[in-house]
KOLTI-489438 format. One record per residue (C-alpha): residue number from 1; residue in three letters; x, y, z. Coordinates in steps of 0.25 Angstrom, whole numbers, plus 5000, padded with zeros to 4 digits. Layout:
<recs>
   k   r    u    v    w
 NUM ala    X    Y    Z
...
</recs>
This chain:
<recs>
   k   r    u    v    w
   1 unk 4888 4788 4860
   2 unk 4876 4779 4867
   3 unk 4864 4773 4860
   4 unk 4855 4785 4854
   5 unk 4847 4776 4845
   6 unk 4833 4776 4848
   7 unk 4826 4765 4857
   8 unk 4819 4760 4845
   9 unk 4828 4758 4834
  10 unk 4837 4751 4846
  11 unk 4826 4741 4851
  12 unk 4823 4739 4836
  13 unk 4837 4735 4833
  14 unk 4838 4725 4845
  15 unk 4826 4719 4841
  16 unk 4830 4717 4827
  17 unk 4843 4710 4835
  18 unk 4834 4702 4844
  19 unk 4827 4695 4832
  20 unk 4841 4692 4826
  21 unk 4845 4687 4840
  22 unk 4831 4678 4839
  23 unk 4837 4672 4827
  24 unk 4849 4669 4828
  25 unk 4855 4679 4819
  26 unk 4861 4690 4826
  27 unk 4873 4695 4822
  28 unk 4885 4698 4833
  29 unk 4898 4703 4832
  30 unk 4909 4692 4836
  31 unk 4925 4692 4838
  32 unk 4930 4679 4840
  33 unk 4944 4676 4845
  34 unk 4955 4678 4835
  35 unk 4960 4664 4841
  36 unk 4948 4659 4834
  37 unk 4949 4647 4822
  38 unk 4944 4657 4809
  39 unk 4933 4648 4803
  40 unk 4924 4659 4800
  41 unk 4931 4670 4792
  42 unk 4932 4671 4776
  43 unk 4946 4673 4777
  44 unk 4948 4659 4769
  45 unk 4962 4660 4766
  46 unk 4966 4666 4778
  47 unk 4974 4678 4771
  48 unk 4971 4686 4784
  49 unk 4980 4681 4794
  50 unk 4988 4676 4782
  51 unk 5003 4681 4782
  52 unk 5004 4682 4767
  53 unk 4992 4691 4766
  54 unk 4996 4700 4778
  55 unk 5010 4702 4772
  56 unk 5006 4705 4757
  57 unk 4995 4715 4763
  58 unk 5006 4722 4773
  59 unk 5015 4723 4761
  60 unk 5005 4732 4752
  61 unk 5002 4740 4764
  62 unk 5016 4740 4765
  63 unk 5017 4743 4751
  64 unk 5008 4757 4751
  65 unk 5015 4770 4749
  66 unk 5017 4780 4764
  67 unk 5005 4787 4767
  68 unk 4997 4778 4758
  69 unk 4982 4777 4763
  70 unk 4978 4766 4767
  71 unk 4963 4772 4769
  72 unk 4955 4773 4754
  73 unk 4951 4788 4758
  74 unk 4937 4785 4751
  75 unk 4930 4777 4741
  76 unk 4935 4772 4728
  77 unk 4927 4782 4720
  78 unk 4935 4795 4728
  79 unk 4947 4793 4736
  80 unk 4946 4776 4738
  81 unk 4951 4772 4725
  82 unk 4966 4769 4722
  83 unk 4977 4762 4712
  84 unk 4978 4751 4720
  85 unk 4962 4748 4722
  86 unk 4962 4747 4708
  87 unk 4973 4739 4705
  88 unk 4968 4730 4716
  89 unk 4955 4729 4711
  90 unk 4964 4725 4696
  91 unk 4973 4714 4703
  92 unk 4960 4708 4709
  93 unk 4951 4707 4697
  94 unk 4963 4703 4689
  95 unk 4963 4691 4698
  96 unk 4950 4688 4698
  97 unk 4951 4689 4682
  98 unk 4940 4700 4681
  99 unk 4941 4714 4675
 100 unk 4939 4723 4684
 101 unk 4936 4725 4699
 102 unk 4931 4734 4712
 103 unk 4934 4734 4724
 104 unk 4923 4734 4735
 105 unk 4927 4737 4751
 106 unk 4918 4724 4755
 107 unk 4913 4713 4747
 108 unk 4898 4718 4753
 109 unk 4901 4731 4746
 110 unk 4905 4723 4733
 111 unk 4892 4716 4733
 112 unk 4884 4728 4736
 113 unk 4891 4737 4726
 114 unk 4890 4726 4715
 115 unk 4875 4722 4717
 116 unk 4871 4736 4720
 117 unk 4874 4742 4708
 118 unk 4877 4734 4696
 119 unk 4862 4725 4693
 120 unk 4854 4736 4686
 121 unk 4840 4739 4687
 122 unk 4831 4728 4680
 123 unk 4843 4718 4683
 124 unk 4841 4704 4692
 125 unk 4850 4698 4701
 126 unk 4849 4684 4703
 127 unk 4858 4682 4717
 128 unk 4861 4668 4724
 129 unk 4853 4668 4737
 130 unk 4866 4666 4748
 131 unk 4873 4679 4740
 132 unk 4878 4689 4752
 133 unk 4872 4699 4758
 134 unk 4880 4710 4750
 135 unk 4875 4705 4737
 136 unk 4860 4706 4745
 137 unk 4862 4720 4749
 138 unk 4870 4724 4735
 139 unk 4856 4718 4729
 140 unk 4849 4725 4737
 141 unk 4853 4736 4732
 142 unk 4853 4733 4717
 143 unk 4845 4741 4705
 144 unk 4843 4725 4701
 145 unk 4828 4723 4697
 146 unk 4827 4710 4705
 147 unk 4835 4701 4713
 148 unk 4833 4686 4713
 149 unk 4840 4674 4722
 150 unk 4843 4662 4719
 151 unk 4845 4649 4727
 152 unk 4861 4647 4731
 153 unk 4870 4642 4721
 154 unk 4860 4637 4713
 155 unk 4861 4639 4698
 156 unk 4847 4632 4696
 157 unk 4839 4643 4706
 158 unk 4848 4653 4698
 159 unk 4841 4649 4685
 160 unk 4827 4647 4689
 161 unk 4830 4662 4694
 162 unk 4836 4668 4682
 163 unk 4825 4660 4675
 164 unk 4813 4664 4682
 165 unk 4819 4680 4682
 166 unk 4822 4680 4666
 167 unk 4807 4676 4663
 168 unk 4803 4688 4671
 169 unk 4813 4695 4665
 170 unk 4816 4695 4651
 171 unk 4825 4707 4652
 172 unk 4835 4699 4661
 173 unk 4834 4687 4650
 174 unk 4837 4698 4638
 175 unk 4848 4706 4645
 176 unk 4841 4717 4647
 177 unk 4844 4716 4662
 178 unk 4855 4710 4670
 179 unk 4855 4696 4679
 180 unk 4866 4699 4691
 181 unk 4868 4683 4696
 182 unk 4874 4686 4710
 183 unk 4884 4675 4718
 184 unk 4893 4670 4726
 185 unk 4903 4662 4722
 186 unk 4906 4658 4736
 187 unk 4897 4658 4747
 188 unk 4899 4664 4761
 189 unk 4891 4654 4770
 190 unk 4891 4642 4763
 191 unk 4904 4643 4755
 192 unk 4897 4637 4742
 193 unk 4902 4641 4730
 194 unk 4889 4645 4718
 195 unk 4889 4637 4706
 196 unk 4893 4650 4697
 197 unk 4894 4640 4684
 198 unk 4883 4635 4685
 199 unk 4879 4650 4688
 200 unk 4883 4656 4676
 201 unk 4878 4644 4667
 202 unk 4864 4649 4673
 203 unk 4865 4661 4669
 204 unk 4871 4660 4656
 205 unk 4860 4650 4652
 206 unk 4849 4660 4658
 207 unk 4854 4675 4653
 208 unk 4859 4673 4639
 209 unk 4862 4687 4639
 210 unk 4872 4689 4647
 211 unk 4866 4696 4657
 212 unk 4868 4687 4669
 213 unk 4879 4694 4678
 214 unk 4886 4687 4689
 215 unk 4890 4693 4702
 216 unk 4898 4685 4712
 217 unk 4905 4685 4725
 218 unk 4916 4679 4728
 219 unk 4920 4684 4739
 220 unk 4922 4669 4748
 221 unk 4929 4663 4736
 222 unk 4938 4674 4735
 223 unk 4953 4668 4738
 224 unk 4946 4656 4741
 225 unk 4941 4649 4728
 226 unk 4946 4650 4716
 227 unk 4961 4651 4709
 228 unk 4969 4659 4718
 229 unk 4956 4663 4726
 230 unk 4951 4670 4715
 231 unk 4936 4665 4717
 232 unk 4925 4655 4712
 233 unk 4923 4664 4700
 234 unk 4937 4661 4695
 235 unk 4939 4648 4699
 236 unk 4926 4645 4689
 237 unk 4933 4653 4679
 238 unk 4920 4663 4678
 239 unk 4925 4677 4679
 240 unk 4919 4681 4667
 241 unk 4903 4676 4670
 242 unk 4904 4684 4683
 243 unk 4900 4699 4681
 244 unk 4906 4704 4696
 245 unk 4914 4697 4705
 246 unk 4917 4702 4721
 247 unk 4930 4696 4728
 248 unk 4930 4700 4742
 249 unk 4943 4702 4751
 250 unk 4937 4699 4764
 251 unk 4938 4685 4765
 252 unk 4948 4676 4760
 253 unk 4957 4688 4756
 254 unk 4958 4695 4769
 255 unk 4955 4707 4766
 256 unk 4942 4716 4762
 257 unk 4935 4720 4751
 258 unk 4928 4715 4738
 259 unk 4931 4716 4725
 260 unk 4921 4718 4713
 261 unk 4926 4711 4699
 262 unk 4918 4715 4687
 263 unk 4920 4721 4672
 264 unk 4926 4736 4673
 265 unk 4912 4742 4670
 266 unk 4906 4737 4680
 267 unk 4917 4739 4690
 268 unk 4916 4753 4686
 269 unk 4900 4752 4688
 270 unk 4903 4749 4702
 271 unk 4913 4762 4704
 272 unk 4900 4770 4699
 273 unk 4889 4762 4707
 274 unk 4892 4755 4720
 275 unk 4891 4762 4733
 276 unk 4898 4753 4740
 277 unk 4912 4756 4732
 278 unk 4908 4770 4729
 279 unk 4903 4773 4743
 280 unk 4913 4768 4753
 281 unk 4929 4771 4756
 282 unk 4938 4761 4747
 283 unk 4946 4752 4752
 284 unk 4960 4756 4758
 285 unk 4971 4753 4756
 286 unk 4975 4742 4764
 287 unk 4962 4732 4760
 288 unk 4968 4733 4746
 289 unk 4980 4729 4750
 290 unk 4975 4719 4758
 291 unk 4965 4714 4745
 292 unk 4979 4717 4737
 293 unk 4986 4705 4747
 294 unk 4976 4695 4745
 295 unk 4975 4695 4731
 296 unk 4988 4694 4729
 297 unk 4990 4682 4736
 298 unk 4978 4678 4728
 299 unk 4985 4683 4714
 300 unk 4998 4675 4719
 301 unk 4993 4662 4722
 302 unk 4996 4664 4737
 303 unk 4982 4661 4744
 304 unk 4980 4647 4735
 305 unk 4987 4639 4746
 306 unk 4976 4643 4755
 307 unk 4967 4642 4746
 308 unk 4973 4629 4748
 309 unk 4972 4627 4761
 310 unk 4960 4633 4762
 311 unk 4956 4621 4754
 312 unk 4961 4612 4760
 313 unk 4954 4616 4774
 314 unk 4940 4617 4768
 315 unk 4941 4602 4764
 316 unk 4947 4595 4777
 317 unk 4936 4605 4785
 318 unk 4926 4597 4776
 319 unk 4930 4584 4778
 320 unk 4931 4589 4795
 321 unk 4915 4593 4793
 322 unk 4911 4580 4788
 323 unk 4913 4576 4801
 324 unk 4902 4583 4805
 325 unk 4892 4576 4798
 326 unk 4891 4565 4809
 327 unk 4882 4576 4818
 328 unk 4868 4579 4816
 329 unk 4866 4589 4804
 330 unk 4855 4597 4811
 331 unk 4866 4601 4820
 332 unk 4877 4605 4808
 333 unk 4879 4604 4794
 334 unk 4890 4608 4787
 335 unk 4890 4615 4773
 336 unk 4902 4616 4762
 337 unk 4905 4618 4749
 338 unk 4917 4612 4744
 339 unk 4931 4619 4744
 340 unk 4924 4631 4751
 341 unk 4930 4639 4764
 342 unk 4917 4641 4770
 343 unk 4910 4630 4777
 344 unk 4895 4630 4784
 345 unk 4890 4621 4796
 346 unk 4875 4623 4797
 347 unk 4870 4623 4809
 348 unk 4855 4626 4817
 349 unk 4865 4632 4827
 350 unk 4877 4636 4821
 351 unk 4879 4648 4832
 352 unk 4881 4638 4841
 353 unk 4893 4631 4834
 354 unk 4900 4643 4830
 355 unk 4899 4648 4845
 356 unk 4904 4634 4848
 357 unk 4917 4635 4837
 358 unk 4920 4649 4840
 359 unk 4922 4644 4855
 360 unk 4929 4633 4852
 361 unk 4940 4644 4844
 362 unk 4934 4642 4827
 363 unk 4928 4655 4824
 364 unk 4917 4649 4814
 365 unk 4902 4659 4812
 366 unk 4889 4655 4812
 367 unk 4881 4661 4801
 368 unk 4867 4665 4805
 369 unk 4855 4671 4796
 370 unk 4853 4679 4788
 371 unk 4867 4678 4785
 372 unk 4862 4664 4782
 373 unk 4848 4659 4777
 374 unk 4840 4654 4790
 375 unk 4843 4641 4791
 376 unk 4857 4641 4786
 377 unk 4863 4644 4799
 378 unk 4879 4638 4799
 379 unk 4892 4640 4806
 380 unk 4902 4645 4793
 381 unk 4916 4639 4794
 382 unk 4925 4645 4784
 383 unk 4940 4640 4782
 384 unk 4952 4646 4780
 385 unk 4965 4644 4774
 386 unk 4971 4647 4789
 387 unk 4964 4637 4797
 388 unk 4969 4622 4800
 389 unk 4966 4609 4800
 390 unk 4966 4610 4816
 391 unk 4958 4621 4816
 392 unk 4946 4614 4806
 393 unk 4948 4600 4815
 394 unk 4945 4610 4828
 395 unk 4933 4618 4822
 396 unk 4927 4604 4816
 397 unk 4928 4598 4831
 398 unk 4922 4609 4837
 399 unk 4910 4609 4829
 400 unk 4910 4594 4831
 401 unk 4910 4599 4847
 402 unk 4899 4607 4845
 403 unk 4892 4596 4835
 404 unk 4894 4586 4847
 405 unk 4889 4596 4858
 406 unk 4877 4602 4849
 407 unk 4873 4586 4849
 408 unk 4872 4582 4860
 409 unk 4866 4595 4865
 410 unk 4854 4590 4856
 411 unk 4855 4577 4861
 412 unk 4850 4582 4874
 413 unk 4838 4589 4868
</recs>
């Protein structure tokens, strides 16, 4: 079929692409060679190319009965739903020591079903200002009477906020509405980890009614932080101050889909209210199998040796960077928080040096706006369990390559 669309609208849609060319922020599809060094993925532990995984996983497909379909046929609510979605959703909160939980087909569809649906009209959600776009468009599309940020990871701009709104308010300060605090627990871009004690003391100093209600992601700490990989949240031993949390599968777990964890009557609100479950075809069989895998191996201890390693990596990458530090820091500066995966090399250009890595066989991204805030530009390095020592030295000598050759090019100007 050719392109029927009207001149218009087309020359209206490559304008709208021009400006983004302008600014350096268009978007492109790209497939770099498998033969690449992965240093951009969220797969942290490498459970995708990992033997283990893939035998575990072959084994429950193994496992299903002749003619069993691998296709949900629908969504949960009509033909989607099955025994073993709901024991899976049972193994996982029991791991993550919460009552009950729900599984989403994506953590965007999580976050939009949760912030969609549960604030109720006159409530506020006070939000950290770096949360993902999927907890924006969830909002969005909240009955919430107000949505407030506050700065990143900052429990003093989370208390002026909550102050300020309480005195406009006096229903939030008497309980008669709710406060949703939303969060990450790890942060895609930078890899910080929010300060949740220091949250939590906030709020129960400010909303004496207990009225405050917490919603964090932890889909980047998932299998990553925490014992066995079970997450920030756990490692702070702070299940119980946190109203919902979502576990995603599509990073360090290797397979897809979220999880919602929460009390049952809330779980069972979400059955009720969020489109994005009650509106699109479940799961099938084979991603639960695969999300069945991974948290087994979780469950077992099997992932803490690359948890481990992982470790391991993250500090000699480090101690690699700092010999960075010798070049301009106009040119590149590098951001990390300690023990995370997820590295960040600011950069004026950092197109340029992830062009020049990709060439050079190390697949690492450069993140533009409005992914970023403007000005925030970088190239995000993440580790995993898989790579090596040789693979770090050659990725920390090709940006020097680049760091040499960007120098002297400026040199000349």
């Amino acid at each position: 079929m050719g392109d029927s669309s009207p001149k218009c609208l087309r020359d209206s849609l490559r304008q709208a692409l021009s400006r983004r060319e302008e600014k350096l922020c268009r978007r492109k599809l790209t497939v770099l060679p498998s033969s690449s060094v992965d240093f951009s993925s969220n797969d942290f532990l490498s459970l995708s190319t990992s033997p283990t995984f893939r035998a575990r996983f072959l084994d429950h497909l193994k496992q299903a009965p002749p003619f069993h379909p691998f296709a949900s046929g629908g969504s949960r609510l009509l033909d989607g739903n099955s025994t073993y979605s709901e024991e899976l959703e049972g193994f996982i909160a029991a791991f993550h020591n919460a009552p009950s939980g729900l599984l989403f087909n994506s953590g965007f569809d999580a976050n939009v079903g949760v912030f969609s649906t549960i604030p109720q009209p006159g409530d506020l959600i006070v939000y950290d200002e770096l949360i993902h776009a999927s907890a924006h468009e969830g909002m969005r599309l909240s009955r919430a009477e107000k949505r407030v940020k506050f700065s990143h990871s900052s429990p003093e701009s989370l208390e002026n906020v909550l102050h300020a709104e309480l005195l406009t308010d006096p229903q939030l300060h008497d309980g008669r509405r709710n406060v949703f605090i939303a969060i990450e627990s790890v942060y895609s871009m930078d890899g910080d980890v929010a300060p949740i004690r220091e949250f939590i003391e906030v709020v129960d100093r400010l909303l004496p009614r207990k009225n405050g209600y917490f919603i964090v992601d932890e889909a980047h700490a998932t299998g990553v932080f925490g014992p066995r990989g079970a997450g920030v949240v756990q490692q702070l031993g702070v299940e119980d101050r946190m109203f919902i949390r979502t576990h995603t599968f599509g990073k360090a777990l290797a397979s897809h889909g979220a999880i919602v964890l929460c009390c049952p009557d809330t779980r069972d609100y979400l059955v009720n209210y969020a489109r994005t479950l009650i509106y699109t075809t479940a799961l099938g069989f084979p991603f639960l199998a695969s999300i069945r895998s991974a948290y087994e191996l979780l469950v077992e201890g099997e992932t803490e040796q690359l948890q481990c390693k992982l470790g391991q990596l993250i500090v000699y990458f480090r101690s690699r960077l700092d010999s960075l530090s010798s070049w301009s820091s106009s040119i590149i500066e590098v951001d990390h928080f300690s023990n995370s995966p997820i590295f960040s090399l600011r950069s004026r250009v950092p197109r340029q040096l992830a062009s020049f890595c990709q060439q050079e066989g190390y697949n690492a991204r450069a993140i533009m706006p409005p992914t970023v805030p403007t000005g925030q530009e970088r190239v995000r390095v993440c580790l995993h369990a898989g790579n090596t020592v040789e693979e770090i030295d050659g990725l920390v000598e090709t940006i020097e390559m680049w760091l040499d050759q960007t120098e002297k090019k400026t040199a000349r100007l």
